[in-house]
VMD Tcl script that draws the C-alpha trace (Angstrom):
set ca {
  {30.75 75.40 7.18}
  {28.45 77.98 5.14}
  {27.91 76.60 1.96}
  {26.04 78.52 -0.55}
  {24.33 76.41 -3.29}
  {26.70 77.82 -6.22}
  {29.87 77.10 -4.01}
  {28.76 73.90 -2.20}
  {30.10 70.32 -3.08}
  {28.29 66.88 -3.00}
  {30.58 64.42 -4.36}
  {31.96 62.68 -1.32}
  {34.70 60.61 -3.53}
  {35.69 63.73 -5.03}
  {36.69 65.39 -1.89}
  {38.47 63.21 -0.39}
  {40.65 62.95 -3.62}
  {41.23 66.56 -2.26}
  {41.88 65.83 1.11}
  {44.29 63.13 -0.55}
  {45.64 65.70 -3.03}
  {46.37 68.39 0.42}
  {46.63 66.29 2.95}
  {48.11 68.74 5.42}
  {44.78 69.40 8.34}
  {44.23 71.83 10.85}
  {42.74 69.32 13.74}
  {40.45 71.05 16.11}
  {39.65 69.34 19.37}
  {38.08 70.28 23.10}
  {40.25 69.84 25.82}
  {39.25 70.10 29.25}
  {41.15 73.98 28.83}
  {39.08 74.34 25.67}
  {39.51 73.86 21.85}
  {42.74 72.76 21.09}
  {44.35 73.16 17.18}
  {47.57 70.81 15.53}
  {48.67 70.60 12.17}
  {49.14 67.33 11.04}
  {49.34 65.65 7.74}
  {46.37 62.82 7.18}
  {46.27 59.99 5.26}
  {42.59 58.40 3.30}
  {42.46 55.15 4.47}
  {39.40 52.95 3.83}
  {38.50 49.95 6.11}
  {35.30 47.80 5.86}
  {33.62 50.33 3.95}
  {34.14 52.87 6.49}
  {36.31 55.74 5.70}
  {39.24 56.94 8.10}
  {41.82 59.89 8.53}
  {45.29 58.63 10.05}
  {47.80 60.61 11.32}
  {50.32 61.05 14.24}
  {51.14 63.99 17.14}
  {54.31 63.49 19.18}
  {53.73 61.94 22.31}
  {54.72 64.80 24.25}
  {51.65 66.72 22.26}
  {48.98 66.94 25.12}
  {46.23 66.61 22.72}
  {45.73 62.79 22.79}
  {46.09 62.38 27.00}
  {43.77 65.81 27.74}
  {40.46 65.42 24.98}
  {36.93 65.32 25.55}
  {35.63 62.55 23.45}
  {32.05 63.58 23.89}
  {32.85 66.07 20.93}
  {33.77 65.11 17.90}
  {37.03 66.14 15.91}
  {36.92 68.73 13.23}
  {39.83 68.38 10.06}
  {40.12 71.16 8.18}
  {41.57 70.52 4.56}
  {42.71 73.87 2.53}
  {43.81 73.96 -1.17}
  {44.50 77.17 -3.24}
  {43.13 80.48 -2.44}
  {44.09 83.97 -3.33}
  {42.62 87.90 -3.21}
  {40.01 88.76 -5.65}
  {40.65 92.42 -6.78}
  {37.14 94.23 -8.30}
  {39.24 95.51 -10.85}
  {39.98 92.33 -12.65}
  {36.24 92.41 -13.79}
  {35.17 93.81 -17.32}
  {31.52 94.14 -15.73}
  {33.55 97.32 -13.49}
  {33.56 99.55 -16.39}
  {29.57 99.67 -16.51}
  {28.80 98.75 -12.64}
  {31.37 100.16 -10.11}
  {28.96 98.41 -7.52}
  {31.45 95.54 -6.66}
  {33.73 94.50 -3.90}
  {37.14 92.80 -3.11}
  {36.63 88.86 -2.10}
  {38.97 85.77 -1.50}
  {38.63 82.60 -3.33}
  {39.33 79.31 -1.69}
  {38.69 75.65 -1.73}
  {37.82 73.71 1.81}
  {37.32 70.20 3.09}
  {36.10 69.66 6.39}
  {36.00 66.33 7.94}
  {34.05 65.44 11.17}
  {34.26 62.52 13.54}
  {34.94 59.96 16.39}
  {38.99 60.29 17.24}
  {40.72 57.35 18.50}
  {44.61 57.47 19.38}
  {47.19 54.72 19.01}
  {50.07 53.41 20.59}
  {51.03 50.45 19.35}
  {54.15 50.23 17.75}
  {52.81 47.69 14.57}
  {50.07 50.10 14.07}
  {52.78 53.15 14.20}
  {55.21 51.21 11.75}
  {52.50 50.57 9.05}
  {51.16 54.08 9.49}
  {54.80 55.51 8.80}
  {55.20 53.09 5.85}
  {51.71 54.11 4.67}
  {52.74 57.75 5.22}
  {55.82 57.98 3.74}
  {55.39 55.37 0.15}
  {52.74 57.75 -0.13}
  {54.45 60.90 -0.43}
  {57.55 59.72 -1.66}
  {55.63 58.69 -5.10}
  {54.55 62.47 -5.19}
  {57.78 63.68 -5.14}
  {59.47 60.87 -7.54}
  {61.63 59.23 -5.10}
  {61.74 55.91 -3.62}
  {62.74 56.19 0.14}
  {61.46 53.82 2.56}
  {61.47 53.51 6.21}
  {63.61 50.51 6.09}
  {66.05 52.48 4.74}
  {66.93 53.45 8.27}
  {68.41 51.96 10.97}
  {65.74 49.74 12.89}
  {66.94 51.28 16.22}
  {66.48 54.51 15.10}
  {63.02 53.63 13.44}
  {62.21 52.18 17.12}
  {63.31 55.31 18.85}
  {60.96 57.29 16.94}
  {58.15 55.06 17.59}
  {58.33 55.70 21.18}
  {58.05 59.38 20.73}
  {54.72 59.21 18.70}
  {51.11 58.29 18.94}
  {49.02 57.59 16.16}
  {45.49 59.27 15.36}
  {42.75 58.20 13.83}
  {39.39 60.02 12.95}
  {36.65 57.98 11.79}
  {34.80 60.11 9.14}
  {31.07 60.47 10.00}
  {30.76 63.79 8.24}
  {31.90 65.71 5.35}
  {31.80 69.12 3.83}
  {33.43 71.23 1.19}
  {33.47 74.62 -0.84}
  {34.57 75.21 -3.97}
  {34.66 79.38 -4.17}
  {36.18 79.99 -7.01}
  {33.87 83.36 -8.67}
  {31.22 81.06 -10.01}
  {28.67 83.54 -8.68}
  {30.14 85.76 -11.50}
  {29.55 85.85 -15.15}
  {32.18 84.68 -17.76}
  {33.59 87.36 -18.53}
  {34.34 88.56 -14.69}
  {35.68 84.71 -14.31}
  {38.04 84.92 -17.42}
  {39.22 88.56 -15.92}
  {39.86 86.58 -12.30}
  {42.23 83.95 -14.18}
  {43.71 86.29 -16.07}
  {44.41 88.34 -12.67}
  {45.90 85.67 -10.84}
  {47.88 84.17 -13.88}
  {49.89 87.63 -14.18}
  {50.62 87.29 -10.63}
  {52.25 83.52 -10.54}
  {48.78 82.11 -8.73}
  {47.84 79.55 -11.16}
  {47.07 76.96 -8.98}
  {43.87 79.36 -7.47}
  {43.48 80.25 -11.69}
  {43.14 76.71 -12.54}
  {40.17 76.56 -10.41}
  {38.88 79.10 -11.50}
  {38.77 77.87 -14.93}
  {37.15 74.55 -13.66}
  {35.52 75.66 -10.60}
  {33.68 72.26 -9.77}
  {37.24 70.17 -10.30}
  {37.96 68.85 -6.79}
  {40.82 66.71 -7.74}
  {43.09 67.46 -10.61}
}
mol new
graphics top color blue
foreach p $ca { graphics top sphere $p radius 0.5 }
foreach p [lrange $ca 0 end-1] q [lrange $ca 1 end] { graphics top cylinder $p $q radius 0.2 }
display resetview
């Protein structure tokens, strides 16, 4: 990841608050056809002081039979990002010398993967997985709700993943390279148009979690 100093973050308990607050990853791995992308929502688990990413892929996914575990995994974390128009800056009226950009916030997490097939370690993961998200949404499903047949059928068709994290990186680019004024004209851009999540970042550029 580029990170220039003004966008660059440091606080490693800050972003994975973000990788907890958009869980959802692009996982890059090589394959002995060549790098290999899946989409698959990760949960922050912490173990022995060591900090973890676990997920699943269905077992008829490739990806955890065909991997070259000489090369580590790469998660990629996105959170709000929008356009940039030049013409939401005040400075524009003085200096036309300015350019479109995109604003964006980015985790990226690095590290050993290990997959799983073990159907205790699959059941806590999906109980992990869903309590998890079913507090963010208000509701209070739980995989016991379903029939334990069922819950064992879909067991068989998964594998878990695991990514032990041994690096990570993230970017906050949210126009802090700009004066206030230009910043206040970004929020106000992306406010009209219904993007206040980016907005809200722009107001606190450095907030990682909210």
């Amino acid at each position: 990841m580029f990170q220039p100093s003004y966008f660059k973050q440091t606080d490693i308990k800050q972003m994975l608050a973000f990788v907890r607050e958009y869980p959802m990853a692009s996982i890059v791995t090589m394959s002995s056809n060549g790098l290999v992308g899946n989409h698959i929502p990760m949960l922050v688990i912490e173990r022995d002081g060591q900090y973890l990413l676990q997920g699943h892929v269905a077992r008829a996914n490739s990806t955890w039979q065909d991997m070259d575990e000489s090369v580590d995994a790469l998660a990629l974390f996105h959170g709000p990002n929008a356009y940039v128009s030049p013409s939401w800056y005040p400075s524009k009226k003085d200096d036309p010398k300015t350019v479109p950009t995109w604003n964006y916030v980015a985790v990226h997490v690095t590290g050993k993967i290990k997959f799983f097939d073990d159907k205790i370690w699959l059941k806590k993961h999906l109980e992990n997985l869903s309590d998890t998200h079913e507090r963010r949404v208000n509701e209070s499903w739980q995989l016991s709700d379903a029939p334990v047949d069922y819950i064992d059928k879909m067991l068989k068709a998964i594998v878990g993943v695991e990514i032990s994290i041994n690096d990570i990186k993230g970017n906050t680019k949210m126009s802090q390279n700009h004066s206030q004024q230009n910043r206040d004209g970004v929020f106000n851009g992306l406010t009209a148009l219904g993007q206040t999540d980016a907005a809200s970042w722009v107001k606190n550029p450095k907030q990682l979690s909210k």
